[in-house]
N, C-alpha and C positions, 0 to 999 in steps of 0.2 A: 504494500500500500504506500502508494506517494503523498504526499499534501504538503503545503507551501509550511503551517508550522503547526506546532502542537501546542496548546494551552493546557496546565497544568493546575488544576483548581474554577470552579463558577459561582463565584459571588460576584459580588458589581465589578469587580475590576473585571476577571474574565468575560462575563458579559459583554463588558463595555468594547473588549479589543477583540472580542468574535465578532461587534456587528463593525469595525472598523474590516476586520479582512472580509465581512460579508459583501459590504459595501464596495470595495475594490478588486471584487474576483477573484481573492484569495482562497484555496482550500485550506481545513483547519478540522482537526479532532479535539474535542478534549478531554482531559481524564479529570475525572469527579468523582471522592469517594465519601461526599459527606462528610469530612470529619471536619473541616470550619462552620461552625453557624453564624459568623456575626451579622452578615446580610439578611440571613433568615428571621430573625430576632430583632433585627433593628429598629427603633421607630420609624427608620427612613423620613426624617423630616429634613425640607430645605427652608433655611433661612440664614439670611446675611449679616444677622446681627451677633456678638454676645451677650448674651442678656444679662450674662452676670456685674461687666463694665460697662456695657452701653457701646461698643467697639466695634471698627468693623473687619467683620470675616475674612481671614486672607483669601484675596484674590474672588472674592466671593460673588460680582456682579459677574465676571469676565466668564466663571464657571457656569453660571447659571444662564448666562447667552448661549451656553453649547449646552447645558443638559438639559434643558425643557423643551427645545426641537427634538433633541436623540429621544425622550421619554414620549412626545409625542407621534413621533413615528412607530416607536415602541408599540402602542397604542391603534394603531391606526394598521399595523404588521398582522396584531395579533385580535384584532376588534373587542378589545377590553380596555376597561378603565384602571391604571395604575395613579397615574398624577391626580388627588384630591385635594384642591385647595382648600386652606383653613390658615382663618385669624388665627395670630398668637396674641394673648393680652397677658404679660411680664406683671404680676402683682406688687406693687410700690412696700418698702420698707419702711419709708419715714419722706417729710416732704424735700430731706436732699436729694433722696434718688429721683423725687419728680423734678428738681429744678436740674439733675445730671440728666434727664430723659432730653428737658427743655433743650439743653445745651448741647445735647448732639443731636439733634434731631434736621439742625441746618449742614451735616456734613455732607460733602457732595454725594461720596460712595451710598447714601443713607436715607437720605430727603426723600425718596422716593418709595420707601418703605415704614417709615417712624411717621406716624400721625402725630402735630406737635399740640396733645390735647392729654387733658388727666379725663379720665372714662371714668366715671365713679361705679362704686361697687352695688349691685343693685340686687345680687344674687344671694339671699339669707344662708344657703347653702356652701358658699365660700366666703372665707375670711379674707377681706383686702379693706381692713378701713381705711387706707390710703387711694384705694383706687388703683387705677390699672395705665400703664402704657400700651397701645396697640401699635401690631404690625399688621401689615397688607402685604398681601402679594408673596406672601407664604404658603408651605402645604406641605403635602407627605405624599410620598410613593409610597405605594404599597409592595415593598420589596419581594417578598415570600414571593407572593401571588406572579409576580415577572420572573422570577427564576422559577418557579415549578412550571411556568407554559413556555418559558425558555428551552429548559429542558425538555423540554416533550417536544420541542421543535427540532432541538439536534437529536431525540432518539427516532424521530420519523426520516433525519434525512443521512441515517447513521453516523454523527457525525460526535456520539459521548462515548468512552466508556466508563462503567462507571465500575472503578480498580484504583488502588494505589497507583502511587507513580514509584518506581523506584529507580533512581538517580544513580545506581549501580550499574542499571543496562545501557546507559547512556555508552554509545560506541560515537566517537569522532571519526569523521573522514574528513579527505582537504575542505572540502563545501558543503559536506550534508552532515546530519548527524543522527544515526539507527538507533532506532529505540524499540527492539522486539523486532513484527514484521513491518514497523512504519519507518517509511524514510523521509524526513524534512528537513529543509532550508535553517529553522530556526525551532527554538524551544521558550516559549513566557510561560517564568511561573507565578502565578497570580492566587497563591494558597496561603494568603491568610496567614495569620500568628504560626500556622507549618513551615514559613520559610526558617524559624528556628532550627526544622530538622534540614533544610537544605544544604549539603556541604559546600554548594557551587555559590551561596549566598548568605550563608547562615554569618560572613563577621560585618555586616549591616547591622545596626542600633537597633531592632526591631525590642519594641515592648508589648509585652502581653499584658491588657488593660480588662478583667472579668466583669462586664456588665449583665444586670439579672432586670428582667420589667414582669411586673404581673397584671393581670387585665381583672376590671372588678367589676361589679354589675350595682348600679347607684340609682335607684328608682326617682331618687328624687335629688339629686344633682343638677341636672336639665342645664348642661352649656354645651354650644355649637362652639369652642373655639379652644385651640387649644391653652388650657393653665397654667403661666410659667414660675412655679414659685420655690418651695423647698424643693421636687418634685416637679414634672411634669405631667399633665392631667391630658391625653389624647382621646378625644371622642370616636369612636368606632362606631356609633349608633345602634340601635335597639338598647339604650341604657347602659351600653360598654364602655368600658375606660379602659387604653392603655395608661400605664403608672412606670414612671420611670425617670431616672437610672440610676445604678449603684455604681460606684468605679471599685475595683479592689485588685491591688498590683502582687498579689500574694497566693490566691486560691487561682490556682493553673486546670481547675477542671470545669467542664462542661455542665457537668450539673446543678438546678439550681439550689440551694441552700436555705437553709433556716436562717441564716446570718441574713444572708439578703434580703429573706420573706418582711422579719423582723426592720430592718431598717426604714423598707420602702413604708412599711404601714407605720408604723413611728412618727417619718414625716407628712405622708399623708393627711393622717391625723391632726396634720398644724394648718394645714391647707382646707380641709373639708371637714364639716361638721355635720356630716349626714349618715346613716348607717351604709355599709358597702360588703358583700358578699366577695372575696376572692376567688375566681373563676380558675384563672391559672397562672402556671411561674416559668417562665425560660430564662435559657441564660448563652452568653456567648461570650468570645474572646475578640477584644477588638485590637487589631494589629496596627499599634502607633509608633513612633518613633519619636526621640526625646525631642526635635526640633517641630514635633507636630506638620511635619510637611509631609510628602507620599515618598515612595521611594521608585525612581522611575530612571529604567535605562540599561544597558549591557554589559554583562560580566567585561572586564578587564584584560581578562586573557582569552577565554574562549567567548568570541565577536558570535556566536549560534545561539546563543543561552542569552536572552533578558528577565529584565524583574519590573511587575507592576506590584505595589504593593503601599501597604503604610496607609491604607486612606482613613485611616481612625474615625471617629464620630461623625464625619464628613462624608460621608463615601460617596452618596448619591448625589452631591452636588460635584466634588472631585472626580470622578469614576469615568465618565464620559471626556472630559478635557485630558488626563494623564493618560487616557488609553490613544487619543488621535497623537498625541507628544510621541508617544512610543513608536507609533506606526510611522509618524515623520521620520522619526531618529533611524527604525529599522530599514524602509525601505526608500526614504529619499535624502537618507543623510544627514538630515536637517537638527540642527544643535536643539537641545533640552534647553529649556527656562533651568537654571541653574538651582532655584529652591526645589523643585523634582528630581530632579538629576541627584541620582546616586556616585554622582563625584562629588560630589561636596565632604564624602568620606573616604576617599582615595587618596586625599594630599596627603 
């Protein structure tokens, strides 16, 4: 079997660089063996602010001019709805965080999503006796949902399997390089907090960051937008809440935890004052790196082998812009924006 490269892992990053070689006539296999879930679990929300400083998101309008055509098409490929937009309204601490909302709310990158208004609280069901800042022109993908009809789209045109990869049977030749019975041009491995086991990339900065969300059922909640306060509050509808996130740089498994359950409802509990039944718990590993940038570009020595990776909390808004980077890089030359580029750990 020939094909132009192999992808190694399908969360948003490999996603994103199968629809790049789809798009350009590329052939491509990949191997998926489920063991990353952070795409699966994620909130998948995009928004250009931090809401914790009032900041704004690296590179975060320039991403979102490329990932809501790519999600759109997405969309439009598969005749589903992934991109659901939703308010975020950031609940006020005290009235300096409302005069810090005021105060960026004229920055260029920003203007166009910070409403420069205090929203007051009108909702007995949440605590914001300060009132709220709102954003616009915010929302979520529904990430699961795009990779599971993802997937069924390359097992119709044979194009997954779904096996480990192991980095042992890699055979080099002058220009191709064997892997079992496939012969390709190039290899991206796009697996998640796994590039740890990679030995062709594993002395990259990757961190494994364990975030856990549980979803709750709040009959008498009743808000359309999402809650940004200890916690985030994600409306899912029929009286669903995603709840979330926990960061914990220490618990390296998969599973979700009591430690986590415990947390999320803790701060919940500061946020809503309404009863709430816990539905369910995931948990995933999100592959960061300490400069919080991605990590995007070609082994060093062996020019066949690159890496998409590192998209941490971000993915869905980075995922689509680091994968066209890569495709540039591999097949027209074309230099990395250097906060991507996996040389900034070379020198």
């Amino acid at each position: 079997m020939k094909v132009d490269y192999i992808i190694v892992g399908l969360g948003l990053a490999g996603l994103a660089f199968a629809e790049q070689l789809r798009e350009h006539g590329k052939t491509f296999v990949v191997f998926e063996d489920n063991s990353q879930t952070s795409s699966n679990v994620a909130g998948g929300m995009y928004n250009p602010v931090i809401l914790k400083r009032f900041t704004p998101v690296w590179n975060a309008v320039s991403q979102l001019d490329i990932a809501m055509p790519f999600y759109k098409k997405l969309e439009e490929k598969f005749n589903s709805q992934y991109d659901y937009p939703v308010a975020i309204q950031r609940s006020f601490k005290s009235i300096e965080e409302q005069n810090n909302w005021f105060a960026t709310c004229d920055h260029p990158a920003l203007s166009e999503f910070m409403i420069p208004k205090v929203f007051p609280n009108d909702n007995e069901a949440v605590n914001a006796p300060f009132g709220f800042g709102k954003l616009q022109h915010t929302g979520r993908v529904y990430t699961k949902k795009l990779l599971n009809d993802y997937k069924s789209y390359l097992k119709e045109s044979d194009s997954i399997r779904e096996e480990s990869f192991d980095y042992e049977k890699l055979v080099f030749t002058d220009e191709k390089v064997k892997y079992n019975d496939i012969i390709a041009s190039k290899v991206v491995f796009c697996e998640g907090f796994g590039l740890k086991q990679n030995p062709f990339f594993n002395y990259l900065p990757m961190q494994e960051a364990k975030g856990e969300l549980i979803t709750i059922k709040a009959l008498d909640l009743n808000i359309d937008y999402l809650l940004k306060s200890a916690v985030f509050v994600l409306p899912l509808g029929d009286d669903l809440y995603k709840v979330g996130a926990t960061f914990n740089w220490k618990d390296k498994t998969l599973e979700p935890s009591e430690e986590g359950r415990k947390e999320l409802v803790e701060k919940l509990e500061t946020v809503i004052n309404v009863p709430f039944e816990i539905i369910d718990q995931t948990a995933g590993i999100r592959p960061t790196v300490k400069d919080r940038r991605p990590l995007v570009g070609m082994h060093p020595q062996y020019k066949a082998l690159a890496v998409l990776n590192g998209l941490g909390t971000r993915g869905v808004m980075i995922a689509p812009t680091a994968a066209k980077m890569l495709f540039e890089l591999l097949e027209e030359n074309k230099e990395i924006d250097q906060e991507y580029s996996i040389e900034r750990f070379e020198k």
